[in-house]
N, C-alpha and C positions, 0 to 999 in steps of 0.2 A: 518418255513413256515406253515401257514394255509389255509387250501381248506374249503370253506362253499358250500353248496348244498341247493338249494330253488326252489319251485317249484311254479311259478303262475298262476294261473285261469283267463282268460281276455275272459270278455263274452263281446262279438262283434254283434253288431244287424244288419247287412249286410254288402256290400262290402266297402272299404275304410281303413283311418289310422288313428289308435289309439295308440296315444302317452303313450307309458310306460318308459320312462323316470325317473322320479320319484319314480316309484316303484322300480327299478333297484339300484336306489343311494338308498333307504331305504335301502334294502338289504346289500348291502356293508356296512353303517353303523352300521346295527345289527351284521355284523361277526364281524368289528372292523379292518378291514387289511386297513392299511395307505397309503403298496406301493405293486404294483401290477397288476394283470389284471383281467377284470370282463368278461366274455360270456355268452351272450344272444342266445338261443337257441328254437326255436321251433318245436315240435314235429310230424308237420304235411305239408302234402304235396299238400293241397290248402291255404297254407296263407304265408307268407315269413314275416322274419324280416329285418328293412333295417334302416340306415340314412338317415333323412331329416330334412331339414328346419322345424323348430317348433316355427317361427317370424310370417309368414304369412301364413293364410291359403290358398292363393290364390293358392300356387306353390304346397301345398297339394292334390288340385283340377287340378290342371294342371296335377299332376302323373297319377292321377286317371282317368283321360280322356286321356291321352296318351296309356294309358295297354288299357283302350276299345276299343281303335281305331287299336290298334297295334295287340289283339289277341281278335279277336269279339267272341262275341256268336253264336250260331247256325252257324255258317261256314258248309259249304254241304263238307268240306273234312276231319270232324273228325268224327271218327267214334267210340270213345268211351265216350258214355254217361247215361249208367247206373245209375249216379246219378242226372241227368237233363244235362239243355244246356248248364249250365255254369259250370260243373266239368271239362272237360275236357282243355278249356279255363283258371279256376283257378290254374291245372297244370303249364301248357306252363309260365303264367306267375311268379308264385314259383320259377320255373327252370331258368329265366330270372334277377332273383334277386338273395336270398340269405336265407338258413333259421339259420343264425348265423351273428351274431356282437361280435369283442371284440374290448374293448376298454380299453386304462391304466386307472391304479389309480395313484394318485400321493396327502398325504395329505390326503387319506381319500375319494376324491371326483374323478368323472371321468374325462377326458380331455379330455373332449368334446369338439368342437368352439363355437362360440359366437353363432350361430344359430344352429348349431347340436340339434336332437332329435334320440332319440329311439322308434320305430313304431313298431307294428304289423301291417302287412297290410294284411285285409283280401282281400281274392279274392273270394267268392264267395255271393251272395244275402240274403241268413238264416242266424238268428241268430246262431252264433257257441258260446261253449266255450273250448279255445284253451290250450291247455300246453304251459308255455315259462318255461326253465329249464336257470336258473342265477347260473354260477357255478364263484364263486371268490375265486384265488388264490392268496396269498403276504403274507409280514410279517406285522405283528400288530406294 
């Protein structure tokens, strides 16, 4: 059994999803494990990682305007914004999703569906650069 530990830097120039996909399967490829499980991890508590379609962007933009409308900005009943209008909003939404994915290996590759992606989804308007921690378990 082999465990790899990889840490990626995903600089995000405001709010939306950024396909890391790719980077995720490099990863697994450079530990070498054929059967197994990969998790995608995020270190932070205004961005979340999630599954989505990565065919059309359309349904990318439909996410993205759903969490606007579902946990607005500036709302007159939050009362924690220390970091402007939209921290405490990029919470709420974080906590609504997920800041983890795992998904098998089988062959080396993940098993994903035919339109499955791997996202970071930022939540908040400033450029960030975020922590994703790819920790892949299996045998070679």
């Amino acid at each position: 059994m082999s465990v790899c530990h990889k840490k990626l830097e995903i600089r995000t120039h405001g709010k939306g999803l950024y396909e890391i996909t790719d980077e995720v399967q490099s990863q697994i490829e450079k530990c070498g494990v054929r059967s197994g499980m990969v998790t995608v991890f995020v270190q932070h508590t205004s961005c979340s990682i999630v599954m989505m379609e990565n065919a059309d962007p359309t349904a990318r933009r439909d996410l993205e305007e759903f969490f606007d409308r579902l946990v607005p900005e500036d709302a007159d009943y939050f009362t924690h914004g220390s970091e402007g209008s939209d921290d405490m909003p990029s919470h709420i939404r974080m906590a609504l999703t997920r800041t983890s994915e795992t998904v098998p290996i089988v062959d080396g590759k993940m098993q994903l569906g035919t339109w499955q992606g791997i996202f970071l989804f930022e939540h908040r308007r400033a450029p960030h650069r975020r922590r994703v921690f790819v920790t892949i378990v299996g045998e070679m």
